[in-house]
PAKETOR-808092 format. One record per residue: residue number from 0; x, y, z of N, C-alpha, C in turn. Coordinates in Angstrom, 1 decimal. Layout:
@setor NUM | n_u X | n_v Y | n_w Z | ca_u X | ca_v Y | ca_w Z | c_u X | c_v Y | c_w Z
...
This chain:
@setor 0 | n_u -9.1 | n_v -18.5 | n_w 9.1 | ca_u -8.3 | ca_v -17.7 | ca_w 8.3 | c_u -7.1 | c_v -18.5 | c_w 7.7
@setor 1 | n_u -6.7 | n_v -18.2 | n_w 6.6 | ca_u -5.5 | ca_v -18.7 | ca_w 5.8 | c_u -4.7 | c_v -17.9 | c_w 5.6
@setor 2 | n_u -3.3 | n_v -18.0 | n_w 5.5 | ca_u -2.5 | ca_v -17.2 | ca_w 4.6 | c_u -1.4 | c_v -18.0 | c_w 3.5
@setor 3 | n_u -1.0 | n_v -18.1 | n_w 2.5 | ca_u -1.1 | ca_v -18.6 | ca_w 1.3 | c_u 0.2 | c_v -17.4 | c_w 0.8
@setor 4 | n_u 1.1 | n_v -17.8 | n_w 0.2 | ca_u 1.5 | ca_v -17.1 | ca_w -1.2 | c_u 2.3 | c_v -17.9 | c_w -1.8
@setor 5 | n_u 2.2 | n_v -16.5 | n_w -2.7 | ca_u 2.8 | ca_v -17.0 | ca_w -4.4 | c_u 3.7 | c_v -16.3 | c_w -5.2
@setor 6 | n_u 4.4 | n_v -16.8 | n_w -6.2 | ca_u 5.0 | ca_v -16.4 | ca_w -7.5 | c_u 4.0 | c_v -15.4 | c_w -8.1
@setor 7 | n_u 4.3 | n_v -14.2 | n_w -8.5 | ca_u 3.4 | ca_v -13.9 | ca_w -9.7 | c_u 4.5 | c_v -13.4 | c_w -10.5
@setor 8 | n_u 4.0 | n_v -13.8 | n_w -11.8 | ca_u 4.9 | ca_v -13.2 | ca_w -12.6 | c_u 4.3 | c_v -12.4 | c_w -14.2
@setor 9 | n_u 4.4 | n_v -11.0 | n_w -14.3 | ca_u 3.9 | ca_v -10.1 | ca_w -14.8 | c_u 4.7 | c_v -9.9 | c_w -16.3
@setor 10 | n_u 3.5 | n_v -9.9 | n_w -17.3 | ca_u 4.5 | ca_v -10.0 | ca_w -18.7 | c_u 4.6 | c_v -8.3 | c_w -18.6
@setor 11 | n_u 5.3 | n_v -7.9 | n_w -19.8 | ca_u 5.8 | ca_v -6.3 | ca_w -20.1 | c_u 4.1 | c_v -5.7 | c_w -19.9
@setor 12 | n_u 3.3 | n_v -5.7 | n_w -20.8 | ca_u 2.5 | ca_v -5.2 | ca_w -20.8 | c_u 1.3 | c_v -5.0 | c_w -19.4
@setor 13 | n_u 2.0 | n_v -5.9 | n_w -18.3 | ca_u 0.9 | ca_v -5.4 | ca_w -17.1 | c_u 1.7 | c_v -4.8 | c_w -15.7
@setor 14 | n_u 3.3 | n_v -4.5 | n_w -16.2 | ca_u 4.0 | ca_v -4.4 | ca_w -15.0 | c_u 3.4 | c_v -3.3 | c_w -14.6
@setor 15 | n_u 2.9 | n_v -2.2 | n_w -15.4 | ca_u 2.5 | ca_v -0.5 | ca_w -14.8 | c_u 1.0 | c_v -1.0 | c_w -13.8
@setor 16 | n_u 0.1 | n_v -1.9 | n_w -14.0 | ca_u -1.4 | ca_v -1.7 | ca_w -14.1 | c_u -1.2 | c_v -2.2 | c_w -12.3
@setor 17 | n_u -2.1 | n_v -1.6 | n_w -11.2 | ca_u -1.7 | ca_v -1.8 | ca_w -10.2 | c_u -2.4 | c_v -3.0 | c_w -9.4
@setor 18 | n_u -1.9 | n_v -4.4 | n_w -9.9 | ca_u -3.3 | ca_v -5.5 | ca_w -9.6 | c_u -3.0 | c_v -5.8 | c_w -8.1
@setor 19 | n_u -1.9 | n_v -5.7 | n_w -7.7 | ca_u -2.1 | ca_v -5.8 | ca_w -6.0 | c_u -3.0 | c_v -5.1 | c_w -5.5
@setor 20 | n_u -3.1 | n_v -3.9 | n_w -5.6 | ca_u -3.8 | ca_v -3.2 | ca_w -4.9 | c_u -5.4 | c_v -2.9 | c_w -5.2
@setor 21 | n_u -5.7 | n_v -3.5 | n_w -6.5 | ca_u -7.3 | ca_v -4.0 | ca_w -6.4 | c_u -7.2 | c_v -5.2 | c_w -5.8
@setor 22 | n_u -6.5 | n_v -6.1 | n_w -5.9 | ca_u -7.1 | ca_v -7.4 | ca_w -4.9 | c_u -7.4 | c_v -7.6 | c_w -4.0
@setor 23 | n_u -6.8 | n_v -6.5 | n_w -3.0 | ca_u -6.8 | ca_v -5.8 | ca_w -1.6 | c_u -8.4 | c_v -5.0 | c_w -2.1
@setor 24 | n_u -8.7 | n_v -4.5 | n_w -2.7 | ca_u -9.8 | ca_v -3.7 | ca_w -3.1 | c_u -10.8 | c_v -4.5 | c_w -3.5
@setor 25 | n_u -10.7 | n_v -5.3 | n_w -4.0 | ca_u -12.1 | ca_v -6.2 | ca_w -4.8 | c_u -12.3 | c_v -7.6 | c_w -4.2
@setor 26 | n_u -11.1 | n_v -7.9 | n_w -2.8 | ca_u -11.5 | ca_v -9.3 | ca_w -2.1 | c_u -11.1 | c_v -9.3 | c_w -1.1
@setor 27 | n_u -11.5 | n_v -10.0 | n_w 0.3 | ca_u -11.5 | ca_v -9.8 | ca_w 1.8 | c_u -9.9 | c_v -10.0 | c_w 1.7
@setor 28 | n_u -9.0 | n_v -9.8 | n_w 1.4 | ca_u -7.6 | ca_v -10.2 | ca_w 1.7 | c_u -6.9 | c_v -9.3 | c_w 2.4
@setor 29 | n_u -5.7 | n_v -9.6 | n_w 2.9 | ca_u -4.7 | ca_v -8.8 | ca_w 3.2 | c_u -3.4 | c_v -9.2 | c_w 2.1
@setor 30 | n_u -2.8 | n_v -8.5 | n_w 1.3 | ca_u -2.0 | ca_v -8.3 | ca_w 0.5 | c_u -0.8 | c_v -7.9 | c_w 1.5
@setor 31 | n_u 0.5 | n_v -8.8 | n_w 0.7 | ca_u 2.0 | ca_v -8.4 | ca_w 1.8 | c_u 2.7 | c_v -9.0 | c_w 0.8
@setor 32 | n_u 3.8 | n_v -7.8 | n_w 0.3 | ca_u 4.5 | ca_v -8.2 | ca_w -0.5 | c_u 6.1 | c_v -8.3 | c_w -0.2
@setor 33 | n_u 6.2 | n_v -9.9 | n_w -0.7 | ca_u 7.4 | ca_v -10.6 | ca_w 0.4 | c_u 8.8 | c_v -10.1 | c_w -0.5
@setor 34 | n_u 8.9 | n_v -9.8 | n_w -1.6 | ca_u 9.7 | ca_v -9.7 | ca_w -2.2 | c_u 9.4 | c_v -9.7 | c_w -3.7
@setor 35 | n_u 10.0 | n_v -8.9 | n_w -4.6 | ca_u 10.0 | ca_v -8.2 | ca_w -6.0 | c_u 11.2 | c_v -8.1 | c_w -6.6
@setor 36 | n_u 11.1 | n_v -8.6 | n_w -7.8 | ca_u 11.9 | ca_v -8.1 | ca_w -9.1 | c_u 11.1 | c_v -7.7 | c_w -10.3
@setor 37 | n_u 11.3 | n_v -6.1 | n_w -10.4 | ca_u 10.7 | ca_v -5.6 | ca_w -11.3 | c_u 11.9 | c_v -5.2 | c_w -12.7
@setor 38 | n_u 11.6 | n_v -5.6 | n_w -13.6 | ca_u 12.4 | ca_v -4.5 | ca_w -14.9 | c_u 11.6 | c_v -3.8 | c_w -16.1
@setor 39 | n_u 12.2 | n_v -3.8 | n_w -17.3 | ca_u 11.4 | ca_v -3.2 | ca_w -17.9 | c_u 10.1 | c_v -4.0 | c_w -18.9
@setor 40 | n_u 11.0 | n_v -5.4 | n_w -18.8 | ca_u 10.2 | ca_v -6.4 | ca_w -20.0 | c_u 9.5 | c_v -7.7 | c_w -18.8
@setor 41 | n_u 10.2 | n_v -7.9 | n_w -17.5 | ca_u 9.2 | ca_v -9.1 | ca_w -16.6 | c_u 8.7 | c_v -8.5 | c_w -15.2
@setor 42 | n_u 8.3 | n_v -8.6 | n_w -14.2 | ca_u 8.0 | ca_v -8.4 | ca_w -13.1 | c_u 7.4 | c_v -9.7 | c_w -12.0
@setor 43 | n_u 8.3 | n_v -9.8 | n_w -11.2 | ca_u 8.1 | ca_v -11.2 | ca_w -10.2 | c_u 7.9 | c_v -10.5 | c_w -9.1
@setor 44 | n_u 7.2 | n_v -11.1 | n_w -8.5 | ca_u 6.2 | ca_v -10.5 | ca_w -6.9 | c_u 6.4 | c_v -11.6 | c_w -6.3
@setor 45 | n_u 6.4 | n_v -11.8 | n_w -4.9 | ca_u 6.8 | ca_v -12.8 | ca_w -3.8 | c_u 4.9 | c_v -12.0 | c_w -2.9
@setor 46 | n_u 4.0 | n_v -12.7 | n_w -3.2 | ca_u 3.2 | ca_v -12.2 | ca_w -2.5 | c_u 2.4 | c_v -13.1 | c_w -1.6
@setor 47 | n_u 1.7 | n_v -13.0 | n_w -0.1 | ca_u 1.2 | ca_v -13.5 | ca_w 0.3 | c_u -0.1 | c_v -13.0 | c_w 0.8
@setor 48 | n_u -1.1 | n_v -13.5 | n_w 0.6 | ca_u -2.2 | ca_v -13.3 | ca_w 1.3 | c_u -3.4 | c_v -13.5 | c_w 2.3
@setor 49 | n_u -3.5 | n_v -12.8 | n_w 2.7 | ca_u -4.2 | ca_v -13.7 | ca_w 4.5 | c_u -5.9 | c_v -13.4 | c_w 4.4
@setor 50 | n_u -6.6 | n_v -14.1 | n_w 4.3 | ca_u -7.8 | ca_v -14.5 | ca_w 4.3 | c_u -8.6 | c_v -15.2 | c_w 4.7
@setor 51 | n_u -10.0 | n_v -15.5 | n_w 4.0 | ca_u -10.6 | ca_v -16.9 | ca_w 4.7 | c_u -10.0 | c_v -17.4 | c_w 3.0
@setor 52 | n_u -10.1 | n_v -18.8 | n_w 3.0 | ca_u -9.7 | ca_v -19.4 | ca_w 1.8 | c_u -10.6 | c_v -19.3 | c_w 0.9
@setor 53 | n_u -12.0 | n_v -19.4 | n_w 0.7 | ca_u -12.3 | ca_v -18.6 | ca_w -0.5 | c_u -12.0 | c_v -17.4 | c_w -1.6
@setor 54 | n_u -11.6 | n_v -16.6 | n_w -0.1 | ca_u -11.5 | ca_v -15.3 | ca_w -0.5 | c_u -10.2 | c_v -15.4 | c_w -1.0
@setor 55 | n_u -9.0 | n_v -15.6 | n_w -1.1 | ca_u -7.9 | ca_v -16.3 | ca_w -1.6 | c_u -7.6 | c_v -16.9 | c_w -3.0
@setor 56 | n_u -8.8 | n_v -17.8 | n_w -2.9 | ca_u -9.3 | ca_v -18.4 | ca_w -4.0 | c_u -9.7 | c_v -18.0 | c_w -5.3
@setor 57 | n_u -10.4 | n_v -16.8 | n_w -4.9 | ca_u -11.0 | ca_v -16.1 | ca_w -5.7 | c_u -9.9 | c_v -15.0 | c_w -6.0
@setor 58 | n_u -9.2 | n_v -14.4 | n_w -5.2 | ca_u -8.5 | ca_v -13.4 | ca_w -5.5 | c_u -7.3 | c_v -14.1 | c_w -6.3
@setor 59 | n_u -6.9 | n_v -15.3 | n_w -6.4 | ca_u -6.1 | ca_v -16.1 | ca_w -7.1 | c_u -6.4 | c_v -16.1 | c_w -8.9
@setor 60 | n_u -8.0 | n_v -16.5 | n_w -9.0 | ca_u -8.0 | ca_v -16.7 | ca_w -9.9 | c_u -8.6 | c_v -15.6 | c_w -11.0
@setor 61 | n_u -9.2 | n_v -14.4 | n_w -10.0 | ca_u -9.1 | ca_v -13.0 | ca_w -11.1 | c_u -7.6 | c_v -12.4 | c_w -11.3
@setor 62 | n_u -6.4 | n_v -13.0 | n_w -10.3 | ca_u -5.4 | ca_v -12.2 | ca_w -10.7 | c_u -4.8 | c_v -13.0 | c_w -12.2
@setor 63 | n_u -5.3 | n_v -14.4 | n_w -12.3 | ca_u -5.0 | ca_v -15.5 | ca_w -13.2 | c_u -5.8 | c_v -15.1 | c_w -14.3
@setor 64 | n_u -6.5 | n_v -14.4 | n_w -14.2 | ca_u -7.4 | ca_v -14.2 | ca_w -15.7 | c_u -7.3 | c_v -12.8 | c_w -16.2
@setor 65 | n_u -6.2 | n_v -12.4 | n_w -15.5 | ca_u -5.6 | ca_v -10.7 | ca_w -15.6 | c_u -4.6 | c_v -11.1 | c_w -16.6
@setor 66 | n_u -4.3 | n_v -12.5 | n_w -16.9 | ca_u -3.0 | ca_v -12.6 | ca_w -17.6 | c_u -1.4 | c_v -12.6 | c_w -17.0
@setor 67 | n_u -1.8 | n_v -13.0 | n_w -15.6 | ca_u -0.3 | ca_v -13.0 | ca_w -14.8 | c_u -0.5 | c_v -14.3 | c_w -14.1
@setor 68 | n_u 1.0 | n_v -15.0 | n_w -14.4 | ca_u 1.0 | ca_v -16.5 | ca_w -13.6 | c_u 1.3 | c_v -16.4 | c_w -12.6
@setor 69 | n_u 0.6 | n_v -17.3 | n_w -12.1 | ca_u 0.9 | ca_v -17.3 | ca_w -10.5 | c_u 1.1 | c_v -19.0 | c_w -9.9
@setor 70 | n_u 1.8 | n_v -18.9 | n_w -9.0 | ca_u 2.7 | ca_v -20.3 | ca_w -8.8 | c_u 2.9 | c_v -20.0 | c_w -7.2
@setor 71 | n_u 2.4 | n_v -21.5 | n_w -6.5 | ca_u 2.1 | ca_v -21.4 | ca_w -5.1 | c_u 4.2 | c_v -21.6 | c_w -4.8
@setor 72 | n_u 3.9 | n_v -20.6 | n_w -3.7 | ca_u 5.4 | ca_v -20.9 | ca_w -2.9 | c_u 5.3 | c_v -22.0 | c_w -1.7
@setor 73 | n_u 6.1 | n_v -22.6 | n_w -2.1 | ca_u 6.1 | ca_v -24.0 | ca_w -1.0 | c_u 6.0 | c_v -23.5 | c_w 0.9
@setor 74 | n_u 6.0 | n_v -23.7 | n_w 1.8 | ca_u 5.8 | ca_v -23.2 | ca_w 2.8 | c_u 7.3 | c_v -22.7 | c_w 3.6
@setor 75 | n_u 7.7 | n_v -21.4 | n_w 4.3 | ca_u 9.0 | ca_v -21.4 | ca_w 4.7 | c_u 10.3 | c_v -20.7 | c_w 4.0
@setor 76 | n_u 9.5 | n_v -21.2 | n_w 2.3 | ca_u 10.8 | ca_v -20.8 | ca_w 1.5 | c_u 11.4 | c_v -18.7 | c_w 0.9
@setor 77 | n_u 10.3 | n_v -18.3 | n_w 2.0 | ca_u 10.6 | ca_v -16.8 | ca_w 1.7 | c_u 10.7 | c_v -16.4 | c_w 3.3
@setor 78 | n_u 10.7 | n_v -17.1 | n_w 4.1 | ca_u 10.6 | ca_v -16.4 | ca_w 5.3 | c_u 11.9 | c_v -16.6 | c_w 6.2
């Protein structure tokens, strides 16, 4: 098992659409959300996820083809 997180950061048009909570739905993960700033035009997520590393992997790069960047948090720097 791994646990892993990241930056995501949400343009205007996806802050409503609920992608954490399919990723939790569509990949072995556990979803934990370390910290947020939501407004009306950006949305940043502090998220980590605990899995095996494929599953990670993969939940990384459907959230990446959703149109939201995502950027690994160095280790420590949210806890």
């Amino acid at each position: 098992m791994a646990i892993q997180r990241f930056y995501l950061t949400y343009n205007e048009e996806l802050i409503k659409e609920p992608l954490i909570y399919e990723v939790g739905q569509k990949f072995e993960v556990v979803t934990n959300i370390r910290g947020a700033s939501v407004s009306d035009h950006i949305g940043i997520v502090a998220l980590e996820l605990d899995g095996k590393q494929d599953q990670i992997d993969a939940a990384v790069e459907w959230i990446a083809s959703r149109g939201v960047k995502v950027e690994p948090i160095e280790k420590n720097v949210i806890e």
